[in-house]
C-alpha positions as CSV (number, residue, x, y, z in Angstrom):
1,X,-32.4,30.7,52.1
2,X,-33.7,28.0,54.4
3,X,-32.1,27.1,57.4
4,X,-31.8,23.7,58.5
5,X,-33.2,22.5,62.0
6,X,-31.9,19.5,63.6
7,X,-31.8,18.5,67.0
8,X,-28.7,19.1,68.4
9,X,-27.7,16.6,71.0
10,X,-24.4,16.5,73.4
11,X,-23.4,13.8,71.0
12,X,-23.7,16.0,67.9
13,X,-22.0,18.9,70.0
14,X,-18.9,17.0,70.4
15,X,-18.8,15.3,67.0
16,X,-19.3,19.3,65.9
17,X,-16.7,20.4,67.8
18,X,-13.8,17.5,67.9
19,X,-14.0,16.4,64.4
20,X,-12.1,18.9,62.7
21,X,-14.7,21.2,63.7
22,X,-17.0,20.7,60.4
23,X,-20.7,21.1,61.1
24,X,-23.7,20.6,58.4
25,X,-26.5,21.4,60.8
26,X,-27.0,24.7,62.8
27,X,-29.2,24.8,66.0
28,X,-32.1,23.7,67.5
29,X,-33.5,25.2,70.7
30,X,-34.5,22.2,72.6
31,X,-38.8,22.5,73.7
32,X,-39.4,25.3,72.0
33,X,-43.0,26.5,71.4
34,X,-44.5,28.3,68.2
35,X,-47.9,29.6,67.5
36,X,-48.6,31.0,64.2
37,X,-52.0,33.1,64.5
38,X,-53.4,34.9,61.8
39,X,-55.6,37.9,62.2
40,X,-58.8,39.1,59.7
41,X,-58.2,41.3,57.0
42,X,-55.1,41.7,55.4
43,X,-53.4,42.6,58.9
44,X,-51.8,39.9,60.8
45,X,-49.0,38.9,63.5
46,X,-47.1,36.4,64.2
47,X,-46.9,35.5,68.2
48,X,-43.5,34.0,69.1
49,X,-44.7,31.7,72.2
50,X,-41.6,30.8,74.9
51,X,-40.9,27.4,75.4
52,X,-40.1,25.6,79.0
53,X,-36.5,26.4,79.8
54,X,-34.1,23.6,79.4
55,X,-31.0,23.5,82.2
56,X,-28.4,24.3,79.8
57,X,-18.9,21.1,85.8
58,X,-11.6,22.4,86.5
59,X,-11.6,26.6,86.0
60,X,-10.5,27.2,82.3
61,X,-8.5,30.5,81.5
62,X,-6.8,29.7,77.9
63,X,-9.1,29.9,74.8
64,X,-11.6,31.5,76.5
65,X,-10.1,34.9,76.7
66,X,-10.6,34.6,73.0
67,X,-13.7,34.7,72.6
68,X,-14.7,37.0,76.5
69,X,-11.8,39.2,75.7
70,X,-12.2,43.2,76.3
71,X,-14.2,44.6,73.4
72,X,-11.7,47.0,71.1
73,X,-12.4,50.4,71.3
74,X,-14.1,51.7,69.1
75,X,-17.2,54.3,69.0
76,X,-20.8,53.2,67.6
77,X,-20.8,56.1,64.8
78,X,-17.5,54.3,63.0
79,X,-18.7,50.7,63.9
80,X,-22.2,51.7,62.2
81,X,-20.1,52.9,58.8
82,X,-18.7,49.4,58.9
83,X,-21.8,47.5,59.2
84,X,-22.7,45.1,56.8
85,X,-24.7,45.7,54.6
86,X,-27.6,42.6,54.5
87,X,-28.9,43.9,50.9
88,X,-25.6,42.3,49.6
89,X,-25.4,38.9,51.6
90,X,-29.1,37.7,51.1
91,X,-29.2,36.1,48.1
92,X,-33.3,36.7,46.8
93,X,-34.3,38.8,49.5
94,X,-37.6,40.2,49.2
95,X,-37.2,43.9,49.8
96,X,-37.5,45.4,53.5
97,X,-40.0,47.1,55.1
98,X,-41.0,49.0,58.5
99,X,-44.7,49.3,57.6
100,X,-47.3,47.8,60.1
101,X,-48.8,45.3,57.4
102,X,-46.7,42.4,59.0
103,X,-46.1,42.3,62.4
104,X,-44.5,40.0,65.5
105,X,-45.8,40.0,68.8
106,X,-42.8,38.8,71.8
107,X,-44.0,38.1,74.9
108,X,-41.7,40.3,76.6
109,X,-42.7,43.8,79.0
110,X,-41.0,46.9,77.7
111,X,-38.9,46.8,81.0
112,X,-37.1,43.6,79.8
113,X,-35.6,45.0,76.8
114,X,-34.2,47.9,78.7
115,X,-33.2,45.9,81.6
116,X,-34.9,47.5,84.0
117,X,-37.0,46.5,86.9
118,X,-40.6,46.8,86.3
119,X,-40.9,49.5,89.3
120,X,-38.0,52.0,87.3
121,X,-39.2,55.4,87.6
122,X,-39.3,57.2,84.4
123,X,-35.8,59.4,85.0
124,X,-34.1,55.5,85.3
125,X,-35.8,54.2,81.8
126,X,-34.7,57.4,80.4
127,X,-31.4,57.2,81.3
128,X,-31.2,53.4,80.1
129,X,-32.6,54.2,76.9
130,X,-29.2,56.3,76.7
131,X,-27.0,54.5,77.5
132,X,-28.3,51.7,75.8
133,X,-28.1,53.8,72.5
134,X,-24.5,54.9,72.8
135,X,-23.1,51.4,73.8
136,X,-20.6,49.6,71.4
137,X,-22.4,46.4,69.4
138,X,-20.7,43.6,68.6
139,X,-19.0,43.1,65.3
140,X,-21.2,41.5,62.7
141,X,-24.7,43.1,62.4
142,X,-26.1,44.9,59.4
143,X,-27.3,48.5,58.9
144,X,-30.9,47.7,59.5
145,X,-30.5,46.0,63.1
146,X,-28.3,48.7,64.1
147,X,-31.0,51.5,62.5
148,X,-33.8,48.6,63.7
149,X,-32.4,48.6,67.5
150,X,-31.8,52.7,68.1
151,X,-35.9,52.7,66.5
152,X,-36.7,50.0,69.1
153,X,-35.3,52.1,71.9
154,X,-37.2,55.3,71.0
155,X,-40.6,53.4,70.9
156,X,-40.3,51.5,74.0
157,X,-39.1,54.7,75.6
158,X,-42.1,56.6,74.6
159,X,-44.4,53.7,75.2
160,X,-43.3,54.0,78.9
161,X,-43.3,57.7,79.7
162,X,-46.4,58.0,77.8
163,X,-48.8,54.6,77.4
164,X,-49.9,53.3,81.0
165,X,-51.1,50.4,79.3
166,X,-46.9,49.5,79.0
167,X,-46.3,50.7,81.8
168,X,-48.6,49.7,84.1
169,X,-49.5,50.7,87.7
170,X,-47.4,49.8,91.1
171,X,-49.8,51.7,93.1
172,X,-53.1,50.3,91.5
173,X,-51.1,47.0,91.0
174,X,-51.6,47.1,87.5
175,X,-48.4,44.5,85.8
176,X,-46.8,46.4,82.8
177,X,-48.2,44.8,79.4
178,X,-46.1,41.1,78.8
179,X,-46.2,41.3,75.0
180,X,-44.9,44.1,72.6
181,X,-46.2,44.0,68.6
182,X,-43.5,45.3,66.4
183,X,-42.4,45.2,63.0
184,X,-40.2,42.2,61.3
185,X,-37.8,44.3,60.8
186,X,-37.1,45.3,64.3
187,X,-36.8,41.8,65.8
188,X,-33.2,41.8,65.2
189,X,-33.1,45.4,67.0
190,X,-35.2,43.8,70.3
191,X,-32.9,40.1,70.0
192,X,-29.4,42.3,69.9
193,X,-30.8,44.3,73.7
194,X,-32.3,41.2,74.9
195,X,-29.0,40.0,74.5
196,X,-27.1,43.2,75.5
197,X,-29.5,42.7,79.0
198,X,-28.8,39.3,79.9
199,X,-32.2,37.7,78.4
200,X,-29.9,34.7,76.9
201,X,-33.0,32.3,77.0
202,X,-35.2,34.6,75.7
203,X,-33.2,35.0,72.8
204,X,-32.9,31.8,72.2
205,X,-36.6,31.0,72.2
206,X,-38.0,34.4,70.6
207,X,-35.1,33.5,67.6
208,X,-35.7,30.0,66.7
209,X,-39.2,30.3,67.0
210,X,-38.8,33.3,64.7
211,X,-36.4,31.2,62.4
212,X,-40.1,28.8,61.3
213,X,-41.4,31.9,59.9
214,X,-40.7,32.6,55.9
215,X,-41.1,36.3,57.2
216,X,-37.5,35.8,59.3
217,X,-35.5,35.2,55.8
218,X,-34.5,38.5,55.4
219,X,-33.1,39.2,59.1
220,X,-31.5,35.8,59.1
221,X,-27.8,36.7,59.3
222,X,-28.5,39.0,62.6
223,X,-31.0,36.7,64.4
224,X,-28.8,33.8,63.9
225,X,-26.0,36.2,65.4
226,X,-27.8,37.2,68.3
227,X,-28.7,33.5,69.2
228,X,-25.3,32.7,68.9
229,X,-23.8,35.5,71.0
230,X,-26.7,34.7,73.3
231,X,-25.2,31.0,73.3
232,X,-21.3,32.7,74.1
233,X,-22.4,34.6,77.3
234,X,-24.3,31.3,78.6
235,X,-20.9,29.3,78.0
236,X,-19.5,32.4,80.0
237,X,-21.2,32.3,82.7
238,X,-20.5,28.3,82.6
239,X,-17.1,28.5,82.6
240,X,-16.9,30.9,85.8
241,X,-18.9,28.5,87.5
242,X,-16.6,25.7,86.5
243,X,-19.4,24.0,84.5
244,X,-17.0,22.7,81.5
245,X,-19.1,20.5,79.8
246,X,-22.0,22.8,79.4
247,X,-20.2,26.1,78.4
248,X,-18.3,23.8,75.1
249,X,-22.1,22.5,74.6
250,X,-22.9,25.9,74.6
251,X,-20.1,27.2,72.0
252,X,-20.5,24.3,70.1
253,X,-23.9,24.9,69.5
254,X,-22.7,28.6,68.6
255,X,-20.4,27.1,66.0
256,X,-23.1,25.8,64.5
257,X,-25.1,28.6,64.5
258,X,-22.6,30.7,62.9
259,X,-21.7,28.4,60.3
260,X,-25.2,27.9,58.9
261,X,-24.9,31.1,57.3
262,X,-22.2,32.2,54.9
263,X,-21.7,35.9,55.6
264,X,-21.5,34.8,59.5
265,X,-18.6,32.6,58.6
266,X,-16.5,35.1,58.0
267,X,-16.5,36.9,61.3
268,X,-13.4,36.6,63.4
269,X,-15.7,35.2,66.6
270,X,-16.1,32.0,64.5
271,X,-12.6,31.3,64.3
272,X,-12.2,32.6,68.1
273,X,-14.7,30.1,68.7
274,X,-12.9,27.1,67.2
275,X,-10.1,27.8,68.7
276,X,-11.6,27.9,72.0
277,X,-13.1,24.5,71.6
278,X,-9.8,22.8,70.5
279,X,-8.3,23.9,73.7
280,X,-11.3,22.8,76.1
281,X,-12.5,19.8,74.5
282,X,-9.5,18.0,76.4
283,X,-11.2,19.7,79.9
284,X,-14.7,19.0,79.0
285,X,-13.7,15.5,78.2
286,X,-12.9,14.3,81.2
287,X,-15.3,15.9,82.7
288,X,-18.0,14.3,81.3
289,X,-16.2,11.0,81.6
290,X,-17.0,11.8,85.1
291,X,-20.1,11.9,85.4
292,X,-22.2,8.9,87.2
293,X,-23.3,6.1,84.7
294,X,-26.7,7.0,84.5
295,X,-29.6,7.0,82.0
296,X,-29.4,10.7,81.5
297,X,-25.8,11.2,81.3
298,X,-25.6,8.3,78.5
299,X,-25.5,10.3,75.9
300,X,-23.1,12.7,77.1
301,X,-21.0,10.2,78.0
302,X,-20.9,8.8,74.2
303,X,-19.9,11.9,73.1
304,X,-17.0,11.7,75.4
305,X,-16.1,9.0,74.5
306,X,-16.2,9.9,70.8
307,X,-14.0,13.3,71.4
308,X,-11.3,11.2,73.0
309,X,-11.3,9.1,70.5
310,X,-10.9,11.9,68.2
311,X,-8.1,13.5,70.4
312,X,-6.2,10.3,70.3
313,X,-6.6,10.4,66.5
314,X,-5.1,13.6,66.7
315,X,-2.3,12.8,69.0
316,X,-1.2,9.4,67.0
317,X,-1.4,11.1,63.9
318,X,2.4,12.8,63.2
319,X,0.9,15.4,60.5
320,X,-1.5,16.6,63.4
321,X,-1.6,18.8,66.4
322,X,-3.3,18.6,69.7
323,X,-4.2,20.4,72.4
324,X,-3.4,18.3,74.9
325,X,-0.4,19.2,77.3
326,X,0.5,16.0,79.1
327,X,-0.5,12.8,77.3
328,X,0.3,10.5,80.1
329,X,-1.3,11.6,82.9
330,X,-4.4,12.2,80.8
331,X,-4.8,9.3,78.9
332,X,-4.6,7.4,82.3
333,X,-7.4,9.1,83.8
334,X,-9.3,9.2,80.9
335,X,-9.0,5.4,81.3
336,X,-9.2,5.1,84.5
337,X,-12.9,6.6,84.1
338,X,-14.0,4.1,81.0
339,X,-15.8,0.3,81.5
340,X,-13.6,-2.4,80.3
341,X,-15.4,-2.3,76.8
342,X,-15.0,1.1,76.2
343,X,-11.4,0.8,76.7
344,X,-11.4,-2.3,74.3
345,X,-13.6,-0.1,71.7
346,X,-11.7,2.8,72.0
347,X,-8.2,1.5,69.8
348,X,-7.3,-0.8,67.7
349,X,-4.5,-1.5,70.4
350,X,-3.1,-4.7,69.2
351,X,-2.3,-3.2,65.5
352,X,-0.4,-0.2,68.0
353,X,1.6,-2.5,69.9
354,X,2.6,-4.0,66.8
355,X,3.6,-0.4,65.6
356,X,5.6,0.3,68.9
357,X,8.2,-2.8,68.2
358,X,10.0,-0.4,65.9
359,X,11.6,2.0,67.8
360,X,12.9,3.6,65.0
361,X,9.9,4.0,63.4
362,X,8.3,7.8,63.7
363,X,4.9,6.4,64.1
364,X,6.5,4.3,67.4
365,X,8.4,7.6,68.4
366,X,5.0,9.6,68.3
367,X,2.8,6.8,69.9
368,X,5.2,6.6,73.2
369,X,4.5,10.1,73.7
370,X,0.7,9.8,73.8
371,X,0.5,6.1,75.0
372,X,3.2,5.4,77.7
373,X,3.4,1.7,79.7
374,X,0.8,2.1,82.0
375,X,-2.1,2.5,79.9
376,X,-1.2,-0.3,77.3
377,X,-0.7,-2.4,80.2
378,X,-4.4,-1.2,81.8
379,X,-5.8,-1.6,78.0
380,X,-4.3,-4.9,78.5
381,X,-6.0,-6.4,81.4
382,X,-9.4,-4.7,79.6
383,X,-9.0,-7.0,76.9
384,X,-8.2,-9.8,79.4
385,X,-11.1,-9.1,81.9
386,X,-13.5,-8.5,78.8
387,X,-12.4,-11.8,77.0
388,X,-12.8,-14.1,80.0
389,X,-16.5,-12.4,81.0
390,X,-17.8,-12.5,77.7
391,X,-16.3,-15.9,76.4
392,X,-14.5,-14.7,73.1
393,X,-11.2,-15.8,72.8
394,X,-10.7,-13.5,69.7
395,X,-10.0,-10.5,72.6
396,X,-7.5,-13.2,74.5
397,X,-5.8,-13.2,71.5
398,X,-5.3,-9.5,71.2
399,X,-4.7,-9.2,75.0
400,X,-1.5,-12.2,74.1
401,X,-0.2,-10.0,71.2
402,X,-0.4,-7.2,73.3
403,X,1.7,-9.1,76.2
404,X,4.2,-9.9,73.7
405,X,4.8,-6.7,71.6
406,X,4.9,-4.4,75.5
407,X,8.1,-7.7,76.5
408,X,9.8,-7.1,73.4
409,X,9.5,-3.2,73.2
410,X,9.5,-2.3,76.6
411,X,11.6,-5.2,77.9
412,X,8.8,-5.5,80.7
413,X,8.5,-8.4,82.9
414,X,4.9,-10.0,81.7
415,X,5.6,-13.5,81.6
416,X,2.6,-14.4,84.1
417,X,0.4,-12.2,82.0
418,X,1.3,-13.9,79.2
419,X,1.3,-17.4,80.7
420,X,-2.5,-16.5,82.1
421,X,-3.4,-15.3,78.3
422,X,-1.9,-19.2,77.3
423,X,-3.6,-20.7,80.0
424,X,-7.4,-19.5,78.6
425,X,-6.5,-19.9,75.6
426,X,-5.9,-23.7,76.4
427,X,-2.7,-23.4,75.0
428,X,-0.8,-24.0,78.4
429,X,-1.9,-26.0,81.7
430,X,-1.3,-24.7,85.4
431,X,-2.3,-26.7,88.6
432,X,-3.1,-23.2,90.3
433,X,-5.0,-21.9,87.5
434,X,-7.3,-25.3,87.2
435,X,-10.3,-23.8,89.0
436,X,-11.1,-22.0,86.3
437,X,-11.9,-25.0,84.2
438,X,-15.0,-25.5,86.3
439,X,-16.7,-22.5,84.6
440,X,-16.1,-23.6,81.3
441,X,-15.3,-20.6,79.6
442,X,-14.2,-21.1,76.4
């Protein structure tokens, strides 16, 4: 099975997650670093180099809990008769093996995979060996990364009580050793601690640097699934610092990941993930629509854009549902926070005030709900202030159509709005309004 790699931009993130939540691309760890080395003889290792770190702001409760909930109780022997068994999901798998013949070198110290400062005395590393072997796993991995992780455990242990050359030397100042060779077949074990200990980045790099090496197929399914719990706890984390934007990056990207593989899609933290992003993508948003108008945030910001544009489909469309609580008071801010074209860009508004004349209509009934006065009357003046800056009349037009449909449904006093759309259109002359001839505009 190959695995796709595409760069996943905020963009992408929010097409991923807004757009009925369909993704054809999984993830891409952004400035990551490989180097492939091969060895003499028929022995040789793969070194998985770490790339730079890449910086991956409301306090959100609801949809979250879904996915951060309380782990159910259960103990590791029964979870372990559950496991999935990998021999039955990879489809042309070439059989597994423990031996030495092919082997991965991380750049990680013993220590990290435990947890553990590099100055633990060996009672410390022997008592978080133990407790890392009885805690509770996640749901998803197969038989050989549970076996693969409790193997992991006992070799790290013994390479610290016993090899100073792991362990190194505080007194002599001697650092522990900062790479570990291991067998293929116990990556998944050292991603699933890394994970368990809070290495998120690490497991991000080590995996999709991992994932460009044929000799990953067979522990696909659990290195994707570490990668993409690694990508839950950083949107954790996110979210209790009030960080929106990057936390639904950060599940988004883990939607992704899940959904590149088809035994992962069948887990219930994909569908806990999904829902989660339907209920923040109104949050994140606006929060993004925020942001200054910079060179760095542009990108963000079209993928802003793009979600509310999706959530309005959603919320104009009668067969649909949305997330969002109060239509009013968000569309306006969302509005209040977009440039006069982006407003202009964002709806076909004319064609809707043409809809809202029938009041009888369900589609008017539905619309008034999610588009209320105000904002067709700000989209209004956007077409307006647009039109007369850029010189195309076509936007007058729709700003006059607009006028008319809001007097008529609404019964809203706009007749100097109107008379102004007349009057730059040349349709109507006004001694007041005659300075404007001097520039000419249309």
């Amino acid at each position: 099975m190959a695995v796709a790699h595409v760069n996943m931009s905020p963009t992408a993130a929010f097409a991923v997650a807004t757009s009925s939540f369909s993704c054809s691309s999984c993830y891409v760890c952004r400035n990551w670093k490989g180097d492939l080395r091969r060895g003499e003889g028929q022995r040789h290792s793969v070194v998985l180099g770490l790339g730079e770190g890449s910086g991956i702001g409301i306090s959100i409760c609801a949809g979250v809990s879904r996915v951060f909930g309380k782990r159910s109780c259960f103990n590791v022997r029964r979870w372990v008769l559950n496991a999935t068994d990998t021999r039955r999901l990879l489809d042309n798998a070439p059989p597994r093996t423990t031996t030495a013949s092919t082997t991965v070198n991380i750049p990680l110290t013993c220590y990290q995979l435990l947890g553990v400062h590099d100055r633990a005395e060996k009672d410390e590393i022997v008592k978080s060996v133990m407790h890392w072997k009885s805690a509770e796993l996640e749901e998803g991995y197969t038989m050989d990364a549970v076996v693969s992780r409790q193997e992991l455990l006992m070799d790290v242990r013994d390479k610290l009580l016993f090899e100073p050359e792991y362990a190194g030397n505080v007194r002599e100042k001697i650092p522990p050793k900062s790479s570990l060779q291991i067998p293929w077949a116990w990556l998944p074990g050292a991603l699933c601690l890394l994970q368990e200990v809070g290495e998120e980045k690490l497991v991000l790099n080590i995996g999709q640097a991992a994932l460009q090496n044929p000799d990953a197929k067979p522990y696909i399914h659990d290195l994707l699934l570490c990668m993409a719990l690694a990508e839950c706890a950083i949107a954790k984390s996110s979210f209790e610092k009030n960080k929106v934007s990057i936390g639904f990056e950060a599940l988004a990207r883990a939607q992704c990941l899940l959904r590149s593989k088809t035994s992962l899609g069948k887990l219930a933290l994909l569908s806990q993930i999904e829902e989660s992003l339907e209920e923040l993508a109104p949050a994140c948003t606006m929060e993004l629509l925020g942001m200054p108008h910079s060179p760095e945030n542009a990108e963000r910001r079209l993928g802003a854009i793009a979600a509310l544009h999706e959530l309005l489909r959603q919320g104009l469309d009668v067969e649909s549902s949305c997330r969002v609580q109060d239509w009013p008071c968000f569309l306006s801010q969302a509005l209040n926070r977009l440039m006069a074209k982006e407003m202009v860009d964002l709806l076909p508004w004319d064609d809707l005030a043409l809809a809202r004349k029938n009041k009888k209509s369900l589609e008017s009934q539905n619309q008034r709900i999610v588009i209320d006065f105000n904002c067709f009357f700000v989209a209004l003046m956007a077409h307006v202030a647009l039109g007369f800056s850029s010189k195309q009349t076509e936007l007058i037009k729709k700003a006059k159509i607009i006028c008319e449909c809001l007097m008529a449904s609404e019964n809203a006093d706009l007749k100097f709005e109107e008379a102004f759309c007349l009057f730059l259109l040349g349709q109507v002359y006004f001694p007041f309004l005659s300075f404007f001839s001097i520039y000419n505009v249309f």
